[in-house]
C-alpha positions in Angstrom: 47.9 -20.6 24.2 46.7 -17.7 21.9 46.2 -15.6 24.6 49.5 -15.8 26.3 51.3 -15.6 22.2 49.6 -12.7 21.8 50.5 -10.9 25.4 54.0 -11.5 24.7 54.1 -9.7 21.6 52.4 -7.0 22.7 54.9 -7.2 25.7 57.9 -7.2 23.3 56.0 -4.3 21.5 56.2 -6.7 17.8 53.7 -4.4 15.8 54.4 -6.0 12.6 54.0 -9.3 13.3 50.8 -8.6 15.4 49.0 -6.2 12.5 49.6 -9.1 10.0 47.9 -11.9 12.4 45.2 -9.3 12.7 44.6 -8.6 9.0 44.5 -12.2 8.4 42.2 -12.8 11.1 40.0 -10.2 9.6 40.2 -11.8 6.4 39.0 -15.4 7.1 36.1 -14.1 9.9 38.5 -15.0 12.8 37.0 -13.2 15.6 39.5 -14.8 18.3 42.5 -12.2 18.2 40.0 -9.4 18.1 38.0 -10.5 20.9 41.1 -10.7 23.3 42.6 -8.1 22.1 39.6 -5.7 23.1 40.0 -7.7 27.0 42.9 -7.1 27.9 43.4 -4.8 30.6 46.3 -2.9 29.8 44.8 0.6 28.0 48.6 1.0 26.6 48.2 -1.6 25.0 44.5 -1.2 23.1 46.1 2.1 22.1 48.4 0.5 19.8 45.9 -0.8 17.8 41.9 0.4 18.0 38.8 -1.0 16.7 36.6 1.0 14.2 34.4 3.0 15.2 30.5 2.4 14.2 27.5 1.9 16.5 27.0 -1.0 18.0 23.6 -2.3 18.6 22.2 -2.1 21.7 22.4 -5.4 24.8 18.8 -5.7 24.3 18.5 -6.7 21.1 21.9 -8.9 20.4 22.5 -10.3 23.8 22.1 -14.0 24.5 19.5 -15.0 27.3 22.0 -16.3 29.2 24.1 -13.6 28.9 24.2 -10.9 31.8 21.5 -8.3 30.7 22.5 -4.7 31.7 19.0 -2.1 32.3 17.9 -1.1 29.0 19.0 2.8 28.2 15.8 5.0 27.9 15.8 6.9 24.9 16.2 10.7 24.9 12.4 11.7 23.6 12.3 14.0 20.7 11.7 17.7 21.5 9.4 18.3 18.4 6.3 16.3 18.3 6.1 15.0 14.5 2.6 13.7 15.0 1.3 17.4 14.4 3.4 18.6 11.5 2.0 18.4 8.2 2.7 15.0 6.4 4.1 16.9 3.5 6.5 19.0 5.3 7.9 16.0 7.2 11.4 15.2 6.1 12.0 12.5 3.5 14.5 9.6 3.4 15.1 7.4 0.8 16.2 3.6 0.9 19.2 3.2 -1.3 21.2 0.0 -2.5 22.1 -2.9 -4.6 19.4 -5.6 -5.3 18.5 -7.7 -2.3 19.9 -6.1 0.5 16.8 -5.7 2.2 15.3 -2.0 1.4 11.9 -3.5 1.1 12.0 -5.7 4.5 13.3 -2.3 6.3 10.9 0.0 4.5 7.6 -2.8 6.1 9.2 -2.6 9.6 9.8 1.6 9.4 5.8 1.9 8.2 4.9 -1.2 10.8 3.1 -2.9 7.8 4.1 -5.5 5.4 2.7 -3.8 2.1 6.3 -3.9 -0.1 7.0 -7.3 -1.5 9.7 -9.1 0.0 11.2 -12.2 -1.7 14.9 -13.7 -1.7 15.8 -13.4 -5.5 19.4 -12.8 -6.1 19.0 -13.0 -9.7 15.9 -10.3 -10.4 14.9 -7.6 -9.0 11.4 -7.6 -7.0 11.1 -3.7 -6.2 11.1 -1.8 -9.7 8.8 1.2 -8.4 9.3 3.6 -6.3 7.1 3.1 -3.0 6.1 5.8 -0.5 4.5 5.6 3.7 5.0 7.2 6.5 7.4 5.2 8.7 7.2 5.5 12.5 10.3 5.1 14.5 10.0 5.6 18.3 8.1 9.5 18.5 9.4 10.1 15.1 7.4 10.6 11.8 9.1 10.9 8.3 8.1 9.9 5.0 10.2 7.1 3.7 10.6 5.8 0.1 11.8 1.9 -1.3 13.6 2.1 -4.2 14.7 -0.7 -6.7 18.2 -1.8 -6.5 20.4 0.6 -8.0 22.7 -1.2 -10.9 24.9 1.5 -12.7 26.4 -0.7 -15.1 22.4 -1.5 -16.8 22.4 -2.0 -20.7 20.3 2.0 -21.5 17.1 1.2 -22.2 16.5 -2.0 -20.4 14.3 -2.2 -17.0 17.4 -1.9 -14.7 18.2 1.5 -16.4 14.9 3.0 -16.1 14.6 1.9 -12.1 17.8 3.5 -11.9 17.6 6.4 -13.7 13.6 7.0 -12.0 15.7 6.5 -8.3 17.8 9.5 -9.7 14.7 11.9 -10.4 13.0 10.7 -6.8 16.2 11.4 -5.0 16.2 14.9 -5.8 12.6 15.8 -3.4 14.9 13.5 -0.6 16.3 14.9 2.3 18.1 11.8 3.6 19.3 8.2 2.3 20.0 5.2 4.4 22.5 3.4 1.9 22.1 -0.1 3.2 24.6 -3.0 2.2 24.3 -6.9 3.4 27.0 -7.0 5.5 27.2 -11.1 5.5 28.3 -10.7 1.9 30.3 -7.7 2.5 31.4 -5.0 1.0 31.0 -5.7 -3.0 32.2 -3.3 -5.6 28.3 -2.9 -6.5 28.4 -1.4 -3.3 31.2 1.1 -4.1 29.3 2.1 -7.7 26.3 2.9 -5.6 28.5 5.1 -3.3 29.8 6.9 -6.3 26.2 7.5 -8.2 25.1 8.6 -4.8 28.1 11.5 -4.5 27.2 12.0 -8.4 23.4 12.6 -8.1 23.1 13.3 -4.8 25.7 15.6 -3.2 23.9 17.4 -1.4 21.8 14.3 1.2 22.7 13.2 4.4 23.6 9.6 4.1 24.0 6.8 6.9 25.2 3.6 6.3 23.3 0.6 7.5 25.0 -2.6 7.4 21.9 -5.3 7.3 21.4 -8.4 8.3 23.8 -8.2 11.4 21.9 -10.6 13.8 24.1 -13.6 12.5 27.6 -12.2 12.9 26.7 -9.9 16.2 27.0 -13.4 17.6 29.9 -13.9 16.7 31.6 -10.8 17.1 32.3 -10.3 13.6 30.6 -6.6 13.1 34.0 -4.6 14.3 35.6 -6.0 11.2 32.8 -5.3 9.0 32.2 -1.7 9.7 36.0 -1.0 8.8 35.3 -2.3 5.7 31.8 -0.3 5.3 34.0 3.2 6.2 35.9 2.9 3.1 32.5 4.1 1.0 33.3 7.0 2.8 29.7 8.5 4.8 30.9 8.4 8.2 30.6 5.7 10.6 28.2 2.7 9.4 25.3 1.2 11.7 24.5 -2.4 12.1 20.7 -3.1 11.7 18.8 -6.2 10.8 15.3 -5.3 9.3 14.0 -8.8 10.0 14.4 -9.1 13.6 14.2 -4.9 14.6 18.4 -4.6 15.8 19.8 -1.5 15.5 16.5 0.8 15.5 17.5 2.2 18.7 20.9 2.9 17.6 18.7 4.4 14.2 16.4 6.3 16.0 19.4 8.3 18.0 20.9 9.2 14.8 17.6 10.4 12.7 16.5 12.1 15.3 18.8 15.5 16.0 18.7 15.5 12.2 15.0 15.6 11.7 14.6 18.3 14.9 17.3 20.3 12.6 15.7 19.9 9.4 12.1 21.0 11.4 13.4 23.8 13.3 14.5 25.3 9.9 11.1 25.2 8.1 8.9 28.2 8.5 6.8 28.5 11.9 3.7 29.3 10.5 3.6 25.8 8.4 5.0 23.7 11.1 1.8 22.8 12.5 -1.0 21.7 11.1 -4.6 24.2 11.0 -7.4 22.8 12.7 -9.5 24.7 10.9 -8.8 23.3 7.4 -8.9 19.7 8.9 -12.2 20.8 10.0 -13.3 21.8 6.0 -11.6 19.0 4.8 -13.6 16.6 7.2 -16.6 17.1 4.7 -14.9 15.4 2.2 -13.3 11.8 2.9 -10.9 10.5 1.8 -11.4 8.2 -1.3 -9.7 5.2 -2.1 -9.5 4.0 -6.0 -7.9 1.0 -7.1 -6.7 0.8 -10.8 -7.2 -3.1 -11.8 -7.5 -4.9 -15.0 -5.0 -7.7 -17.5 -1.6 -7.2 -17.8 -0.1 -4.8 -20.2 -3.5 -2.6 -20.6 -2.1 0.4 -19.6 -2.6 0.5 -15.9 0.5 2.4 -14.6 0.2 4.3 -17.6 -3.0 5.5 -16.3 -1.3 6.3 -13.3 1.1 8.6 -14.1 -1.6 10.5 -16.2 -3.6 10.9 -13.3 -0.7 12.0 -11.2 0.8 13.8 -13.6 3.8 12.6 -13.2 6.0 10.1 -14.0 5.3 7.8 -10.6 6.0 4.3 -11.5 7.9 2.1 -14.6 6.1 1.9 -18.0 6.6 0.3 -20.7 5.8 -2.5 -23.4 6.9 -5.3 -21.4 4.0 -7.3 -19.8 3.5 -7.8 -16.3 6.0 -5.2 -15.6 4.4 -3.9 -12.4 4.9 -6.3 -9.3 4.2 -4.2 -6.1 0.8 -2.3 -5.3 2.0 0.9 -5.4 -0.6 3.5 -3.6 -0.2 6.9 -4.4 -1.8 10.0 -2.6 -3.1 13.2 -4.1 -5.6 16.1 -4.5 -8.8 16.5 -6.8 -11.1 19.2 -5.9 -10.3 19.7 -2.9 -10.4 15.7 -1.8 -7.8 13.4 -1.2 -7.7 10.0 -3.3 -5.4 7.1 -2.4 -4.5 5.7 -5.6 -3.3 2.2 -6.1 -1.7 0.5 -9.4 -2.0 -2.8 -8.6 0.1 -6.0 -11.1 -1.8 -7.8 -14.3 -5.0 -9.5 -12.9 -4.1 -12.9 -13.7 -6.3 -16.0 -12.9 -4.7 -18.3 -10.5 -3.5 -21.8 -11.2 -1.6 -22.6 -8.6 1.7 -22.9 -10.7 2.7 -19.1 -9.8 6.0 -18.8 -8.2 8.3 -16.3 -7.1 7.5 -13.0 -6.8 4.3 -13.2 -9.2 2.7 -15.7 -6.6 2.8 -12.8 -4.3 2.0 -9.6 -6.9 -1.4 -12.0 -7.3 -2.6 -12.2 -3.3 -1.1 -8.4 -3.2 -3.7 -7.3 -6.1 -6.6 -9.2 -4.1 -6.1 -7.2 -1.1 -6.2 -3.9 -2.8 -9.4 -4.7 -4.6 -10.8 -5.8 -1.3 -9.6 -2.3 0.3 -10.5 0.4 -2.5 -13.6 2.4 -2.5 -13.6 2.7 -6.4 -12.8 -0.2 -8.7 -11.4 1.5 -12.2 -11.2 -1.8 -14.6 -9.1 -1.1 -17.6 -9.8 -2.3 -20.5 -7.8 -2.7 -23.7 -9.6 -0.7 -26.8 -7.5 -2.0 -29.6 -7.6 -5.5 -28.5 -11.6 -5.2 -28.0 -11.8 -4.1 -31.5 -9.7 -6.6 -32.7 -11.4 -9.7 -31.0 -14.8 -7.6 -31.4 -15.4 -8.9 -27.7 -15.4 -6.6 -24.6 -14.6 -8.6 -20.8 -12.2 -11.3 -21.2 -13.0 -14.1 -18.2 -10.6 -12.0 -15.8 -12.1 -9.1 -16.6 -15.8 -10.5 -16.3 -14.3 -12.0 -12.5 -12.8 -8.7 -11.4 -16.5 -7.0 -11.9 -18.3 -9.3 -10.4 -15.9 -9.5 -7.2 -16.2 -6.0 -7.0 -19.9 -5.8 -7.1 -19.7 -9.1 -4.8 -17.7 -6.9 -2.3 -20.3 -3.9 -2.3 -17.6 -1.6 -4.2 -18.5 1.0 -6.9 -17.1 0.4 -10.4 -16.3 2.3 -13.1 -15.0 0.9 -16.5 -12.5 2.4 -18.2 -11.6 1.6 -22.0 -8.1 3.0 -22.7 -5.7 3.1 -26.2 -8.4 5.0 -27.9 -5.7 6.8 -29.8 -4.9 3.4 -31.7 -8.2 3.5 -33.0 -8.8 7.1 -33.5 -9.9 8.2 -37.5 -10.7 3.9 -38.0 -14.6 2.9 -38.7 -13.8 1.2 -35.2 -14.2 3.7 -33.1 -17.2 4.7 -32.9 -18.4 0.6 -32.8 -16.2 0.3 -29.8 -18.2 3.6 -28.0 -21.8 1.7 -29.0 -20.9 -2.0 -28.4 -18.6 -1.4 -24.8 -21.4 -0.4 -22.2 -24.1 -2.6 -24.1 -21.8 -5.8 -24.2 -21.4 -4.9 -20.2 -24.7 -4.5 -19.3 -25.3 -7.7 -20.8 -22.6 -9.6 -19.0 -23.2 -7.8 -15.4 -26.9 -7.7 -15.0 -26.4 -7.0 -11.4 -25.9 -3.5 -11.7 -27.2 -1.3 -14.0 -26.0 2.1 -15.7 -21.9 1.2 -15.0 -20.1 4.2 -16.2 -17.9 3.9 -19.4 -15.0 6.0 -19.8 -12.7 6.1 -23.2 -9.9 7.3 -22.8 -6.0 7.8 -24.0 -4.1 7.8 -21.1 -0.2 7.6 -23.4 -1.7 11.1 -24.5 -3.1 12.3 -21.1 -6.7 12.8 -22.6 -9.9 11.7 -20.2 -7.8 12.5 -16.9 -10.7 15.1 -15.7 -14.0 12.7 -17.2 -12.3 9.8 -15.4 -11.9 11.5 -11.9 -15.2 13.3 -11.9 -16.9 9.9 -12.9 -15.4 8.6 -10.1 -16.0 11.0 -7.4 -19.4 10.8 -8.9 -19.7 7.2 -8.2 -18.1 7.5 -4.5 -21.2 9.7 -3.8 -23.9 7.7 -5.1 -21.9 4.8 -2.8 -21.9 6.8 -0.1 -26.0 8.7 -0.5 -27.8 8.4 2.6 -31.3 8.6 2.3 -33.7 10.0 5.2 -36.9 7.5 6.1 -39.2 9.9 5.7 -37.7 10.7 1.9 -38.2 7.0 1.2 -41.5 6.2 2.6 -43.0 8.9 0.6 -41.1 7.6 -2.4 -42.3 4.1 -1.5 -46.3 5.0 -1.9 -45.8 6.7 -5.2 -43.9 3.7 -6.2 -46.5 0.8 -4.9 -49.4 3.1 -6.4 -48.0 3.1 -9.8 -47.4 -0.3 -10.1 -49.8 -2.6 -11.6 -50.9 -5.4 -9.3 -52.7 -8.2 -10.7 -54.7 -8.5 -7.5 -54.7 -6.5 -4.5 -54.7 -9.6 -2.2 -51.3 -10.3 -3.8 -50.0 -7.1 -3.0 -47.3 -6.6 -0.2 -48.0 -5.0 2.5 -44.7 -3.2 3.4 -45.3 -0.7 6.5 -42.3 1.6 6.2 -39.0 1.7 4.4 -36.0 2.9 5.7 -31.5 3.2 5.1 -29.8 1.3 7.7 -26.2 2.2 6.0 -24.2 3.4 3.1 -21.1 2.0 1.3 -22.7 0.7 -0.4 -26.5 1.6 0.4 -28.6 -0.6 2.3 -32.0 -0.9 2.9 -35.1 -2.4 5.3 -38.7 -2.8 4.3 -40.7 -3.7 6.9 -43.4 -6.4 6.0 -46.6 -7.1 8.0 -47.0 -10.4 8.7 -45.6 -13.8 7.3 -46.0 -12.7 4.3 -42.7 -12.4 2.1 -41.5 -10.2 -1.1 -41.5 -12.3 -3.7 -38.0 -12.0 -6.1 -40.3 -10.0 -8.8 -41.4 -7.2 -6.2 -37.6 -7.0 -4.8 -36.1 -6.4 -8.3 -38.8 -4.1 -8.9 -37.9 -2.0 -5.5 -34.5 -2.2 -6.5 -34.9 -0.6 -10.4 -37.1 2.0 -8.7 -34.5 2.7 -6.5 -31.6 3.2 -9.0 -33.9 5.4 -11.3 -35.2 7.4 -9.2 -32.6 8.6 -7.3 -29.6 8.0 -9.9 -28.0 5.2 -8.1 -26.5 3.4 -11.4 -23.1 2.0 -11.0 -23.2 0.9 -7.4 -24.9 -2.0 -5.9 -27.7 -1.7 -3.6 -29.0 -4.0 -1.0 -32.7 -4.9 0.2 -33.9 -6.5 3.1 -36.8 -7.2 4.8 -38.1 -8.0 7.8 -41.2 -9.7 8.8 -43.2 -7.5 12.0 -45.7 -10.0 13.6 -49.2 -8.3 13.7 -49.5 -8.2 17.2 -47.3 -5.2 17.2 -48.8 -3.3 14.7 -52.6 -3.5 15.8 -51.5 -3.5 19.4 -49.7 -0.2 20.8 -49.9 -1.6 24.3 -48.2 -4.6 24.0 -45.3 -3.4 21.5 -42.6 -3.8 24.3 -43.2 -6.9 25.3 -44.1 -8.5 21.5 -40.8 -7.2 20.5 -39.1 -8.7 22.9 -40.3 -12.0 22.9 -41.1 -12.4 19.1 -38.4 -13.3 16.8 -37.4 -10.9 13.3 -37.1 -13.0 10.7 -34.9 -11.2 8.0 -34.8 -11.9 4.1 -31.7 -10.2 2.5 -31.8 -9.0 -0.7 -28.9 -7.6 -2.9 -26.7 -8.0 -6.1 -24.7 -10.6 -4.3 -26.6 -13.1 -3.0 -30.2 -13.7 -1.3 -29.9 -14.7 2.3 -32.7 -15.6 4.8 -31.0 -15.3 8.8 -32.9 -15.5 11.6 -31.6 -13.9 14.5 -32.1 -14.9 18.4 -34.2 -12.9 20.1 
């Protein structure tokens, strides 16, 4: 019965009484009058009145399985291959928005990781720093950046504000936005403010629209009446994407990519492509990965920006202000470092919820990754409570150490306690008060440091690169077995039956270093002579700070007094192998 109403009134050519059964269709979701309307088979007739234009998604994400499936369209591959341009000349695009419309769940499927924190709160913000990867999309590269929801209307001086006005001074190094708005809500006037702060600060960016979370009301058929809505911000025709479930990317990737081929072709040829020659001189320094950990609200992101130099991610006196990891990338001497701000160490209870619950396990991982642990400690509070390492503090070193990771303690707000009889207690008691709660390792550097006035930024990074060596010293068997008779002759053995009788000594791996010595016989090092090997080994070749590994292995005696037989006794006599280290001691006994 619709369907014939509506034929005759576009047979009687009623135009007024048609557009207000459409507006009102539009307004309560109705997707009947639009759906016939766009089948019927008179083109007079669709003339009168035609749908928006935006892109629709392609069959092969939206369609029902029952549905007839047409052959997927092959996408038209890039011309330029992104893979070998230089990860700072690739072109940038930001991730723009009010809170919760999904920038963080579309910045983890661009990068094809799941590093940004995602968590449905409609009444706080979870993203409040800026965070940066490299997002792959089909054969495209591009650097893309999260952003916290953008609130223009923010009391000045609250945390809202500074997000917002931090967005603003990121926005300027972007070449491209992707505005995204939740089109199941609709178009809010939050949306329209953003649209005006983005003409405000950023005149001069492409922008696309993305309308998000469009799997629900593609089925429907609901999208045409949503994108007319999304044109009135006034950036050209919207897209419809959902970053859970991947629609639209197709439809994404056909958009970004003449713009990025335009934005490439215009950079200068000789910086286009990368040199193999500096990748070459840069191979001889890895990469290093440092993670920044400690308590809440001892100046960790703080640290952060000194390092960088720059002001990367939100301060300020509020505690537990930072939420994400954010990982940062950047050059000392010549050597990259990944650095990574992680949230306020906090022990777990079990009664976290919300997005804290998640900052937690986050901060976990990122110790578990890093190279470099940097703890951060709070100077005032240490002289205040004449006690160094809180409990989480004293956990956080002895996970890293557990971990095999190299640590480097940092004692920051030294400005507080500058010209006060303090200060010089604090630089006596810190690294004595540590030694004596993490015997494991000895010789962990101390650093003190201001980092609200920028002062320690060079003593802290060459401490740590200095550390990253020792972690990563590889030692040649020859080296150590001479080192090892000097070493047995000078100790004092109380009898020389009781004296080990280790054949040779050798590295089997570094990060962090780990060693072999080969005992004759049943006979095993006692817990005295492996402590003594290990203190031997951090003072005479300066491996303080790092934790070292021993094991040994017991060699039968047929194959060291006979040569002939070696083959055949190693292959049918089992190693038994006694491990050694700061972390625990192991005895494993491997099949033959």
């Amino acid at each position: 019965m619709a369907q014939s109403f509506l034929r005759s009134l576009l047979r009687s050519r009623n135009t007024a009484c048609l557009s207000s059964i459409l507006t009102r269709a539009s307004l309560l979701h109705a997707s009947s009058p639009v759906r016939h309307l766009s089948h019927l088979r008179n083109p007079s007739h669709r003339a009168l009145f035609p749908p928006p234009s935006f892109h629709r998604p392609s069959a092969s994400f939206c369609d029902d399985a029952t549905s007839r499936k047409p052959k997927p369209k092959s996408l038209k591959q890039s011309r330029i291959d992104f893979t070998k341009i230089d990860q700072s000349l690739l072109p940038t695009v930001i991730l723009v928005g009010r809170p919760n419309v999904g920038k963080s769940a579309l910045f983890n499927r661009l990068i094809r990781r799941r590093e940004a924190l995602v968590y449905n709160t409609p009444d706080d913000h979870v993203t409040r720093d800026i965070r940066e990867g490299i997002a792959k999309l089909g054969d495209l590269r591009f650097r893309v950046l999260d952003s916290a929801g953008l609130e223009t209307a923010a009391t000045s001086g609250s945390i809202l504000s500074r997000t917002t006005e931090m967005t603003g001074c990121v926005i300027a190094r972007s070449q491209f936005a992707i505005f995204l708005i939740d089109v199941r809500d609709g178009l809010q006037p939050l949306d329209i403010e953003v649209g005006q702060w983005m003409r405000k600060h950023a005149p001069g960016i492409r922008t696309i629209v993305a309308m998000n979370k469009s799997e629900s009301l593609d089925e429907r058929g609901l999208i045409t009446a949503e994108a007319g809505e999304a044109q009135a911000l006034g950036f050209g025709d919207p897209i419809a994407i959902s970053a859970e479930t991947g629609l639209g990317m197709a439809e994404l990737y056909e958009i970004l990519r003449p713009l990025f081929e335009d934005y490439v072709l215009q950079l200068p040829s000789d910086e286009q492509i990368q040199d193999d020659t500096s990748l070459e001189t840069e191979e001889s320094k890895l990469p290093l990965q440092l993670a920044i950990v400690g308590r809440p609200n001892v100046g960790k992101s703080t640290m952060l920006n000194a390092l960088l130099q720059e002001n990367r991610v939100l301060v300020g006196p509020e505690a537990g202000l930072t939420r994400d990891s954010i990982r940062t990338q950047f050059k000392f001497q010549g050597r990259t470092v990944y650095l990574v701000d992680t949230a306020g160490w906090l022990h777990r209870s079990g009664k976290e919820k919300g997005p804290s619950s998640l900052s937690v396990v986050q901060s976990r991982k990122n110790l578990m990754r890093a190279h470099i642990i940097a703890l951060v400690l709070d100077g005032q509070e240490i002289a205040q409570t004449k006690s160094s390492l809180k409990h989480d503090e004293v956990v956080i070193a002895r996970r890293a150490i557990e971990e095999g990771r190299g640590l480097v303690v940092i004692v920051n707000k030294m400005d507080l306690l500058r010209g006060s009889s303090l200060f010089e207690k604090v630089i006596d008691a810190v690294p004595k008060e540590i030694q004596t709660v993490i015997p494991q390792v000895t010789g962990i550097p101390v650093v003190f440091v201001s980092a609200l006035e920028g002062r320690g930024r060079m003593a802290i990074m060459r401490q740590v690169v200095d550390t990253y060596q020792k972690w990563c010293l590889r030692l040649s068997t020859a080296r150590l077995n001479r080192w090892l008779r000097k070493v047995m002759s000078r100790h004092s053995w109380k009898d020389q039956a009781t004296q080990p009788k280790i054949k040779y000594f050798t590295q089997v791996k570094a990060r962090p270093p780990t060693f072999v010595a080969f005992v004759s016989g049943k006979t095993q090092l006692l817990d005295t002579d492996m402590r003594f090997l290990m203190k031997s080994l951090k003072e005479d070749f300066d491996l303080g700070g790092i934790p070292i590994r021993i094991m040994q292995r017991s060699v039968p005696r047929k194959t060291i007094g006979n040569s002939n037989c070696k083959s055949d006794s190693n292959s049918n006599a089992k190693v038994k192998v006694r491990v050694k280290s700061d972390k625990r001691n192991a005895n494993t006994e491997p099949a033959p």
